[in-house]
Structures are given as structure tokens and as C-alpha cells.
N, C-alpha and C positions, 0 to 999 in steps of 0.2 A: 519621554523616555519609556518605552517596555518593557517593565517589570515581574519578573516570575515567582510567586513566594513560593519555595519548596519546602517540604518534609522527606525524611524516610522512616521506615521503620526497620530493623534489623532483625540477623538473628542473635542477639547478644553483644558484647564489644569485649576489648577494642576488636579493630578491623586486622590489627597484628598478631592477631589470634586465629585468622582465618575465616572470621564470623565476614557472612554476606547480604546484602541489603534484599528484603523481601515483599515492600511495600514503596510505592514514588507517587507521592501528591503534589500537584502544582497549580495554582490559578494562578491567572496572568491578569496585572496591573496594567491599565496604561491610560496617560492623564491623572492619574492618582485615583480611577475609578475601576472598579472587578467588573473587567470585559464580558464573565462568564462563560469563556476559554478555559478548558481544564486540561489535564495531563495525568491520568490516575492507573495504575499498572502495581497487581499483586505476584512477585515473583517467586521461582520455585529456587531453591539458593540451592543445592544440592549436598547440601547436609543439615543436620538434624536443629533445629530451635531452642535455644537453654529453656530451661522451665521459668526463671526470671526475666527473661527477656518476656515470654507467655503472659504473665502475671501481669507484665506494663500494658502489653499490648493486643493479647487476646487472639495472635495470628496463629493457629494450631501447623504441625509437619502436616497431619491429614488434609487440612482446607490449601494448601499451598503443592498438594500431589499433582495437581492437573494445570499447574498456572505454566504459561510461557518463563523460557531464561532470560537473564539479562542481555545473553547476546540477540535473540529473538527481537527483543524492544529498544537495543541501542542506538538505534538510525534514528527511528522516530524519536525518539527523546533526547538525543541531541541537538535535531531540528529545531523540538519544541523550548530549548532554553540554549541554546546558538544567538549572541549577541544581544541577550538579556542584561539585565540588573538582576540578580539571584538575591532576595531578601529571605535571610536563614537563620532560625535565632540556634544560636551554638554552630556556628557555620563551619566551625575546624572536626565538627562530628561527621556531618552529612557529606561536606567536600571530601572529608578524606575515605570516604566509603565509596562516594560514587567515585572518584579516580582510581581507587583501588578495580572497581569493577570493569572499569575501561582497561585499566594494564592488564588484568586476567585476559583479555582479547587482545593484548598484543596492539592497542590503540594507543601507543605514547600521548600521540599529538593530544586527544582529547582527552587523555589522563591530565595534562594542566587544563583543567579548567580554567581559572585565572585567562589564560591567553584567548579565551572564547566569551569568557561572562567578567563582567565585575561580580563583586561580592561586597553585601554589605549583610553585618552582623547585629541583627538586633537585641542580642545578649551583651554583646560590647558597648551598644548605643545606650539599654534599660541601664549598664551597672557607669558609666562615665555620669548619666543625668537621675542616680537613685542611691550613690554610693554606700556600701553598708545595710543594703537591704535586697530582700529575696527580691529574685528579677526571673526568676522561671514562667514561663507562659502561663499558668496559674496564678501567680501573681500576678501580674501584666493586667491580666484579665479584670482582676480585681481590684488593682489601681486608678485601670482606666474604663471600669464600668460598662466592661464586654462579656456577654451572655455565654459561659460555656457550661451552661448547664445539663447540656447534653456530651458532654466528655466524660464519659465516666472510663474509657479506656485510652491510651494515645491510638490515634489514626493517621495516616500523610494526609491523608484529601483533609479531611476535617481540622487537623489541625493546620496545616497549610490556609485555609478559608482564615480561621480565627486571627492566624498570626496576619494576614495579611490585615483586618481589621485593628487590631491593635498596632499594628503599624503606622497606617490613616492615623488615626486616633491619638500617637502617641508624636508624631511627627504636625497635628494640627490640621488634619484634611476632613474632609468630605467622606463616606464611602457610601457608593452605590449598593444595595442590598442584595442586587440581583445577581446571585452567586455563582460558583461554579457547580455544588453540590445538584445543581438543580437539572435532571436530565441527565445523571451521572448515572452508570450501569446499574440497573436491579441487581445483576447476582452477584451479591456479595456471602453467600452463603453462610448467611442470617446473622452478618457481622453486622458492628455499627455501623449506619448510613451517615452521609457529610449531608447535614441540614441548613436552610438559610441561618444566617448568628441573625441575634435580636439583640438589641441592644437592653441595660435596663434601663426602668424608666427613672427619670430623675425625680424623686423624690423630696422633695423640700420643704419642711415645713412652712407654715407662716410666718412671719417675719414677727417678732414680738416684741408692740416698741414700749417705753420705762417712762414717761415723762416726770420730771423734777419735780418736785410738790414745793408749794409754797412758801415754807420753811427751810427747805434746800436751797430754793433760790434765794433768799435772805443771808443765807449762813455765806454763801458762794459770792455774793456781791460786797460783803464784810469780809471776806478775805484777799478781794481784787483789790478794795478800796485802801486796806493793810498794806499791799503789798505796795501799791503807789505811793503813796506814804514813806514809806520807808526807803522805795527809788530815787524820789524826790522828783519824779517824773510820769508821765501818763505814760499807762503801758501801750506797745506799740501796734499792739489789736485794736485799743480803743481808740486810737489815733486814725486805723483802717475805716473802721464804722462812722467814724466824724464825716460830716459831709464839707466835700472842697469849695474853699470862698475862693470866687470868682472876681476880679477889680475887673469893673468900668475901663477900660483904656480912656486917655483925655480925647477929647474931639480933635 
């Protein structure tokens, strides 16, 4: 199956407010390994950016003046996730932005997503197998011992990479390291770059073993030997460790 892990970034939410998506990150899975296929597009939304939206994400009105629109990159990037598996962690955020951006063009058909991609939600998946605990990609990260130490802002490409690892990771797979970030465009005009994830390292201490001291095992053999006593019967551990008598069959 060909898997696309997406992100966006916005100008704010909800999306019934008018606010428009201004960032689209994708690497593409398949075999359960990052092809190193990307799909990464900073868009000019045509109105202005909240200042908390800024704060998350660091995407200024000024660095988004000269970017293409949505309608400019719609073709391609329906291409590029056209009969995909879309893995989205909060997927009712992102889905409902990009069909929003599709109906603004008058593109019903590709406004259902759903009828072009599956969707699988790995916010739904983190909170059904974590109940009662923080499951934001932050977390994730640090449940499942995935390197986002270079996230100091949210990004699509970069987080798109991440989530896709923590996906592998959280689902039981492999991941190939060889990213999408890698040969991704220079100008990003001195925003954060999507870098290969590193994994941490597993850390584990020595194993520290306790053995019984000779007074222990006295005190513990007086209490087996109590216990049989009182059963009126060999306990059925020590009956395990007895070795099996074997009869001669007669000739």
C-alpha cells in the first residue's frame, strides 16, 4: 500500500472562520519504508496570519508575499496524494482545511477527499491504545523514543517526516532513515529546515543482579518445608524438579 503522511499549517482555525492553509508537507510511505518522495509547498492564503497561529508556527504574512496559491498547486498535489492512505495525526483538522481549499475552486469532487484517499487518524489510533494520556505528537515522540529535538516550531515537511516515524514505530515496523527532508528546497527564507529524525539511543543500564545470601536461603527452605507440612503434601514445584522414574517394561 502507498502511504502519504501529511501535515498543514494554517493561518489560524477553525477553517469556518475563513482562515486558509499556508503550508503542505508530505513523504510518501510504501512497504512501510520513507520512499524519500516529498510533496512540500508554502502557500500565500490571501489574508493576513493571527499572531497565535505565528507563535506555533513561525510562518510570517511577509515570507508568504511571493509564495504561489492554492489554486496554482492543486493539480499537483492532488496527484501527489490521489489514491493514497493519508496518515494525519488530528485528521478532521487538516481534511477539513484542504476540502475547504478545494470547494474555494469550485472542485466539489476533490473536496471529498475520503472518495480519493483513505484516512487513517493517528490521534484516534495514539488515544484508543494510551487512554487518558497526552497523545499529541510531542508526546508520541516521547513515548516512543523519536528524536524531535529539532522542532522547536510546528512545520508540514518536518512534522510530516516525524509523524511518519512515529507511526513505523508505534504500529511495530522498521523505518528507513532516508528521508524526504533530504534535497528538500534551500529557500526556505531562513525558516526551519525538515532534517533526517534520529532516533534516541536506547539507553539501558546494566542489569543489577541480588543473589540470596545463605541465611535467606535457609529461612526460605523452613518456610517451603512449613508449608508442606501443613498441606500434608509435596508442593507441586518440587514434585516438577523430581526427576521421572522410568519402569523396565517386562521382556
Amino acid at each position: 500500500m502507498r502511504s502519504v503522511v501529511l501535515d498543514t499549517e494554517t493561518t489560524g482555525m477553525p477553517v469556518t472562520d475563513g482562515h486558509r492553509i499556508i503550508e503542505i508537507g508530505c513523504v510518501e510511505v510504501i512497504g512501510r519504508r520513507l520512499t524519500g518522495r516529498h510533496y512540500h509547498v508554502y502557500l500565500q492564503p490571501d489574508r493576513e496570519v493571527d499572531e497565535g497561529a505565528i507563535a506555533v508556527h513561525g510562518i510570517t504574512n511577509e515570507f508568504l508575499t511571493d509564495k504561489p496559491r492554492f489554486r496554482d498547486v492543486a493539480d499537483e498535489f492532488f496527484e501527489f496524494i490521489k489514491g493514497a492512505q493519508l496518515i494525519i495525526h488530528n485528521a478532521a483538522f487538516d481534511v477539513g482545511f484542504i476540502s475547504n481549499e478545494f470547494a474555494l475552486l469550485g472542485q466539489q469532487d476533490r473536496a471529498e477527499l475520503s472518495d480519493h484517499c483513505s484516512i487513517l487518524d493517528t490521534l484516534m489510533m495514539a488515544r484508543e491504545r494510551h487512554p487518558g494520556q497526552r497523545n499529541s505528537l510531542d508526546a508520541l515522540c516521547k513515548r516512543y523514543g523519536v528524536d524531535n529535538s529539532g522542532r522547536d516550531l510546528h512545520g508540514a515537511l518536518l512534522d510530516a517526516e516525524i509523524l511518519a516515524d512515529v507511526y513505523l514505530t508505534m504500529t511495530g515496523g522498521q523505518t528507513n532513515l532516508s528521508l524526504a527532508g533530504e534535497g528538500a528546497d534551500a529557500e526556505h527564507g531562513g525558516r526551519q529546515q525538515a532534517t533526517p529524525i534520529r532516533r534516541l539511543p536506547a539507553e539501558r543500564p546494566a542489569t543489577l543482579v541480588i543473589r540470596a545470601s545463605a541465611e535467606e536461603i535457609a529461612a526460605h527452605t523452613a518456610r517451603m518445608q512449613a508449608i508442606e507440612k501443613a498441606a500434608g503434601a509435596t508442593p507441586l514445584w518440587v514434585q516438577l524438579e523430581q526427576p521421572v522414574k522410568v519402569e523396565a517394561e517386562p521382556a
